[in-house]
N, C-alpha and C positions, 0 to 999 in steps of 0.2 A: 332088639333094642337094648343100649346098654343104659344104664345111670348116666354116666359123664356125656352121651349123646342127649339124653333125653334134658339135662341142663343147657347144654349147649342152647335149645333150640327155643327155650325160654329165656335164658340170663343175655343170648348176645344181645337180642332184640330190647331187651330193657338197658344196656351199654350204650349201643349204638343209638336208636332212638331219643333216648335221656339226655343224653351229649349232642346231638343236634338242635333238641329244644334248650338247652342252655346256654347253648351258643348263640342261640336266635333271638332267646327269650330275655337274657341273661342271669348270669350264676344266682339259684335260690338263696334270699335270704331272710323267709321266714317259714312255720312250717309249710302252713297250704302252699306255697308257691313249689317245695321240695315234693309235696303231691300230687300237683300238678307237672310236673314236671317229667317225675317218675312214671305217672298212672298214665298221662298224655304220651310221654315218649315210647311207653309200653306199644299203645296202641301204634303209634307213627314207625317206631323200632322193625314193628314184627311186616308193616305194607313194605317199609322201606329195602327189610332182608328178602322181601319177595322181587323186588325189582333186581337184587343181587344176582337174587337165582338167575332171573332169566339173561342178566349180562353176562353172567360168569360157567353159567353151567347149563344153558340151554343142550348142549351135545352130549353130555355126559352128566344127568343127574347123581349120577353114582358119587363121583365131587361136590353135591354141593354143601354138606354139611363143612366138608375142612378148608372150599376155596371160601364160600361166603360167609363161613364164620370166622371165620383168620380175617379177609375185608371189612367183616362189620366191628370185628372188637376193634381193629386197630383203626378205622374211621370214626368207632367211639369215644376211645381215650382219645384222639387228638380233637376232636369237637369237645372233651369235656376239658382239656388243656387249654384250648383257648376260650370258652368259657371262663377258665380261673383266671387266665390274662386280664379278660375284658372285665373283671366283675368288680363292683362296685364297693363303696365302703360298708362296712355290716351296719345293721340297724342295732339298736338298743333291743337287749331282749322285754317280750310282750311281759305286763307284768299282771294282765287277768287273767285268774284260775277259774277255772270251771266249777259252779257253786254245788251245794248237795243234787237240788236238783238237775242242773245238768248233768251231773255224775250218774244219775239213773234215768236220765233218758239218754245219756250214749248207754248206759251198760244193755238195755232194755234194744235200742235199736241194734247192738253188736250182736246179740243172742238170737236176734228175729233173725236178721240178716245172716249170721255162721248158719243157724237153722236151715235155713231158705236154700243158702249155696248148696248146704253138704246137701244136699236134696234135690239140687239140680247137677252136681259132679256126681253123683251115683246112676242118677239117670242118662248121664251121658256114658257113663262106663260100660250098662248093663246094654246096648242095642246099639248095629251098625246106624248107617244114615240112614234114615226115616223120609222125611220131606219130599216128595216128587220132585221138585225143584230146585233140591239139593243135589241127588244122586244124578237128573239129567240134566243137567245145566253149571252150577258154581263148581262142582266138586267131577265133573265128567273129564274135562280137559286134563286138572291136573292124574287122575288116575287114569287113563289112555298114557299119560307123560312118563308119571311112573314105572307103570308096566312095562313099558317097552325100554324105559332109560334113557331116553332122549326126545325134546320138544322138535316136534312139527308141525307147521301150521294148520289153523283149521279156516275152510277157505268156502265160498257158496256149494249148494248143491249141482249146482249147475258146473260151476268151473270146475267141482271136482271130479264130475262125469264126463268134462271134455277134458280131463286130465289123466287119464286113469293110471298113470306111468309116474305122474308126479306125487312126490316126500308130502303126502298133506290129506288133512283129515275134515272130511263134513259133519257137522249137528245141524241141530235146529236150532240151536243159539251159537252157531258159528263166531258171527260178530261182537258178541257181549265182551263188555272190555275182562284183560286179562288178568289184572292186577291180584284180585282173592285167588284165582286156581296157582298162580307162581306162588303166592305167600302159601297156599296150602301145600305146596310143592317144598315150598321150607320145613314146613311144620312136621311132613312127613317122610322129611330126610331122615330123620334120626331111627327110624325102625321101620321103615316098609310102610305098605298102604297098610298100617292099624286102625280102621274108621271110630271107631270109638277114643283113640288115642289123636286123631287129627282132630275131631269134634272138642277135645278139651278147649283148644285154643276158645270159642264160642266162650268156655268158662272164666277164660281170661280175659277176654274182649267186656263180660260181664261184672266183673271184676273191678276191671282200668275203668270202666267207664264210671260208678259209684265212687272211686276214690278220685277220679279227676273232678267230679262233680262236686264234690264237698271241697274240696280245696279252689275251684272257680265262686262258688258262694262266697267263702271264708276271703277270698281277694275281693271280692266285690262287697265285703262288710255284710253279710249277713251273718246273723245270731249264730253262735254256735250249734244252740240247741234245737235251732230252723233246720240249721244247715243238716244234721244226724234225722231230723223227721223228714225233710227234704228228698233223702238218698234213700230212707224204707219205702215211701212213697212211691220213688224213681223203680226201685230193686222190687216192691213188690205187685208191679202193673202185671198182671197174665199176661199179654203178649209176649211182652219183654223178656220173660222168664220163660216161655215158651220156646220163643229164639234165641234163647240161651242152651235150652236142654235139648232142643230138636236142631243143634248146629248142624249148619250147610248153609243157608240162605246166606244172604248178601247184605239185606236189608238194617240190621246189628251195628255192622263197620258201620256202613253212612250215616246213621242217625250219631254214633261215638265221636264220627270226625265231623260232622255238622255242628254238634254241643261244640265238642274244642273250637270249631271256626269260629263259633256264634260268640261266645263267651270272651274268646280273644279281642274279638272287636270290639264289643262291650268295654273292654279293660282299655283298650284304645282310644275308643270315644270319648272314656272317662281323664285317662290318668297322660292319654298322650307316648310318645316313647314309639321306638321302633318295634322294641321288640314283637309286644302284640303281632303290630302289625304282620311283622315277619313270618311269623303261626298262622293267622286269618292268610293270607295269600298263597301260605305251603298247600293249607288245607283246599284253596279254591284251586290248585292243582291238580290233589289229590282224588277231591271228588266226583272227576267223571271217568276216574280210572275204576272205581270200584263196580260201577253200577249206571246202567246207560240216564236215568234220571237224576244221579250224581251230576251231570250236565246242568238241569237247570237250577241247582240247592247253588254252584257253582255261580252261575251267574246273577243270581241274587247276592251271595255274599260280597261277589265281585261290585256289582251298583252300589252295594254299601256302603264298601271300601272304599270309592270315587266318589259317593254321594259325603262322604266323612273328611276324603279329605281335602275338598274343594277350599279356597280361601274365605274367609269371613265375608267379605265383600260381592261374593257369589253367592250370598244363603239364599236368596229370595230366587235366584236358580238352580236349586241342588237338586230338587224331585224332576224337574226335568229335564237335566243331565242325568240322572241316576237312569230315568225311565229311559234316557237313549243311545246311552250303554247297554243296558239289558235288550233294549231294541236290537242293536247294531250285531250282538251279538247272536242272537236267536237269526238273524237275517245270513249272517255268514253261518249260520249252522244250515242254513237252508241250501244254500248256494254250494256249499264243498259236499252235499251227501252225510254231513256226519248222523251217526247213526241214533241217537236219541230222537232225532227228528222221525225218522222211522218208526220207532216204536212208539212217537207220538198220534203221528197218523194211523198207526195201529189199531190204538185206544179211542180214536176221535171216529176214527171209520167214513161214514157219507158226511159229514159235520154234523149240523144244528138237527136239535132232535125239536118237535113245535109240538106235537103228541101232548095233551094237558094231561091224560092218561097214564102217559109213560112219564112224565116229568113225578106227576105224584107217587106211583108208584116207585122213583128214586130216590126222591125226598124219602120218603115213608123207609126205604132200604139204609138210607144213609141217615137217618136218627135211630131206627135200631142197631147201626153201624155203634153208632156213638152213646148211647143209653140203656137201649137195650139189651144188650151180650155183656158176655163178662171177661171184656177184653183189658178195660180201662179202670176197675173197681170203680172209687166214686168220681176221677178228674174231670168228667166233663159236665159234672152237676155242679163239682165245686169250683171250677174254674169261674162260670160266668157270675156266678154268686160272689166269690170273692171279688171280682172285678167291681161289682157293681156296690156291695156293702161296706167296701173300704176304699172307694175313687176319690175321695176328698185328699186322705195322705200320700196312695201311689201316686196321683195325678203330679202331685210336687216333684217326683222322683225320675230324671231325665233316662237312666239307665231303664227304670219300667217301660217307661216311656217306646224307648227305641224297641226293646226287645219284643212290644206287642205289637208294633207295626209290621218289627219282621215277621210276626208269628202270624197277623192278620192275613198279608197278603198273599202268602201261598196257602191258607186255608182256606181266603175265597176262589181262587183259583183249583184248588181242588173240589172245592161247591158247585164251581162251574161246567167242569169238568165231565162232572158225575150226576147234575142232573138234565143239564142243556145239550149235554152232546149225548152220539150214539156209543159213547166211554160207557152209560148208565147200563150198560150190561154187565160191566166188572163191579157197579155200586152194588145191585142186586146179586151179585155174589158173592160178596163182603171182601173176596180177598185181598183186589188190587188198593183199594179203600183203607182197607188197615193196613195196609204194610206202608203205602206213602203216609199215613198217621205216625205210624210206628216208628218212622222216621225223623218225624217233627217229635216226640212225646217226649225225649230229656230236655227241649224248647221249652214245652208245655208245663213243665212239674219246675223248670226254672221261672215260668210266670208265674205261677203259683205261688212259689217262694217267696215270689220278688214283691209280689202283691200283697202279699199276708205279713212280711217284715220289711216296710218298706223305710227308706234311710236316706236322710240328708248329708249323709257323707259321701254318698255317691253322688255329689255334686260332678259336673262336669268341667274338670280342673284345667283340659285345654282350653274351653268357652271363658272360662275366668281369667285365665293369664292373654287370651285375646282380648276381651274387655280392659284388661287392666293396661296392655300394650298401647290397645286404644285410647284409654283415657289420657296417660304418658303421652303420647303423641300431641293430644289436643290441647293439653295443659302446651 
């Protein structure tokens, strides 16, 4: 591995992704927007160079460091070219400085937080992949790919045995979609299978996601100094950090490109504009390539987006257009075989679990899930507490508002899950439980946020200018 590869394979991905979201987003013009931007396109940059891989050098990985980075730089400069085209007039620079205090709670959160990192890039340095589920599953396909220097399919057990003459390879996760093993197939172009040099990426995932998260507050008007305790909170959960330093899993990306969907829509709901939008829909793309449960994070976002952007005159049927979209949608998932449905019936097993025994028993598993370990620090003490000691201000806050409905419904959904089906085998496990948590938790640490500084600037400024449309009209 040289220097000028080993850049390559982090700088194209921040080029090419940065200039898609500018283009979509459009060109930043304040800081946090330039961080979001950066630290989002980082994350969207490095999936997107993986999809490169596999169009451009599935035959011959040996190429893909100089076809797909030659394709992404120059797909980035022209996405950040028409971004300058399309961009708007500048704003007046901000003219609030950050007071003493805030000056020692960012110095205070930057010192935890370099702390923290250099303490999980050392631990990624010193040890291959660790994870069981890392080495035979996320990261299996791409090093088979590598090894031999060129992608071939991985296909059933069964077809593979009536095949034995055919270019194509069996697992046990054959099916899981492909998207992380190509981007790892990027990552470890630049020098060979280095496992501890692929696992940084995990560091950088860890990274983009703390700085896109402070610059999504900071556009959503929250406090500066929220915003800097916000991201230690985010950056210091165990899990989190865990699958940061124990890279391989999957679970990291989706919860990164979840937060960016979730956020984007937020700014959507709020302020109106395509662009959001543009982001919230890459991401409902995106997220069933990663991760076969990326399906349904997807088709929530999706109801969202439909339930958001019905016309005013449909409000009083939004939730049940919302619920039959997500209907319609889970229904054709049923009907084509795709394959999250599979691993749903996997988890759900014979169905309904009626056992008062085994029910308690999951309950009991799934509040030491959430109180008892030391997965979450204090979030899920202080979550229902904030909610409930400060509901007189959030309550006024539409952006609160939304973001805890989205956060409700797939948490009772996983409640359901895990204690009424025969799923409550994976609750008394803890695993499968924390990782879909794990997925929701930059959700979680943004309700928190959003609860604890809550702002009437996040009025909802498309709801306004319909109102104001309306009254216009009636006059």
């Amino acid at each position: 591995m040289t220097w000028p590869s080993a850049w390559i394979v982090w700088l194209v991905p921040l080029l090419f992704g940065s200039g898609v979201w500018a283009a979509c987003a459009g060109w930043p013009r304040r800081a946090h927007e330039s961080l979001v931007t950066l630290a989002g396109g980082w994350i969207v940059g490095m999936l997107m160079c993986g999809m490169l891989a596999r169009l451009l050098s599935a035959a011959d990985l040996s190429s893909a460091p100089l076809r797909v980075g030659a394709s992404a730089a120059v797909l980035g400069a022209g996405a950040w070219g028409l971004a300058w085209f399309l961009r708007r007039p500048a704003l007046p620079a901000a003219s609030v400085r950050p007071t003493r205090m805030e000056w020692a709670v960012i110095a205070a959160v930057l010192v935890l937080l370099g702390w923290r990192g250099w303490i999980i890039a050392n631990d990624i340095l010193l040890r291959p992949t660790l994870p069981w589920d890392a080495w035979a599953i996320w990261q299996a396909k791409a090093k088979a790919w590598m090894l031999a220097g060129q992608a071939t399919p991985y296909v059933s057990f069964e077809h593979w045995l009536s095949s034995p003459t055919a270019q194509a390879r069996t697992a046990g996760a054959w099916n899981y979609p492909d998207l992380l093993p190509w981007t790892i197939v990027w990552f470890a172009g630049s020098g060979g299978w280095i496992e501890p040099w692929i696992n940084l990426a995990w560091f950088g995932l860890w990274c983009a996601l703390l700085f896109a998260q402070y610059g999504q507050w900071r556009a959503l008007d929250v406090p500066r100094s929220a915003a800097f305790v916000g991201v230690y909170a985010l950056g210091s959960l165990p899990l989190i950090d865990a699958h940061a330093a124990l890279g391989g899993y999957a679970d990291l990306w989706l919860a990164a490109l979840l937060s960016l969907g979730v956020h984007a829509w937020l700014r959507w709901r709020r302020d109106g504009g395509r662009g959001p939008l543009l982001i919230a829909a890459g991401v409902v793309l995106l997220l069933p390539m990663i991760k076969l449960e990326g399906a349904a994070w997807s088709i929530m976002l999706a109801a969202a987006c439909v339930f958001g952007a019905l016309p005013a005159h449909m409000q009083g049927r939004r939730f049940l257009i919302g619920v039959a979209v997500a209907g319609a949608a889970i229904a054709l998932s049923f009907a084509f075989g795709v394959a999250w449905i599979a691993t749903l019936r996997h988890y759900v097993g014979d169905g309904l679990m009626i056992g008062v025994d085994q029910i308690g028993h999951s309950i009991a598993a799934l509040a030491n899930a959430l109180w008892g370990q030391w997965n979450w620090n204090l979030l899920w003490f202080a979550l229902p507490v904030a909610l409930v000691w400060n509901r007189a201000a959030w309550s006024r806050d539409p952006t609160v508002r939304r973001l805890l409905v989205l956060a409700a419904i797939p948490l009772f959904l996983i409640l359901g899950l895990f204690v009424f089906t025969t799923a409550s085998r994976y609750a008394q496990s803890y695993s499968a439980v924390n990782r879909l948590l794990l997925q929701m938790a930059p959700l979680l640490v943004s309700l928190l946020v959003f609860v604890l500084s809550p702002s009437t600037a996040r009025s909802d400024a498309r709801g306004d200018q319909a109102g104001a449309r309306a009254a216009t009209a009636s006059a």
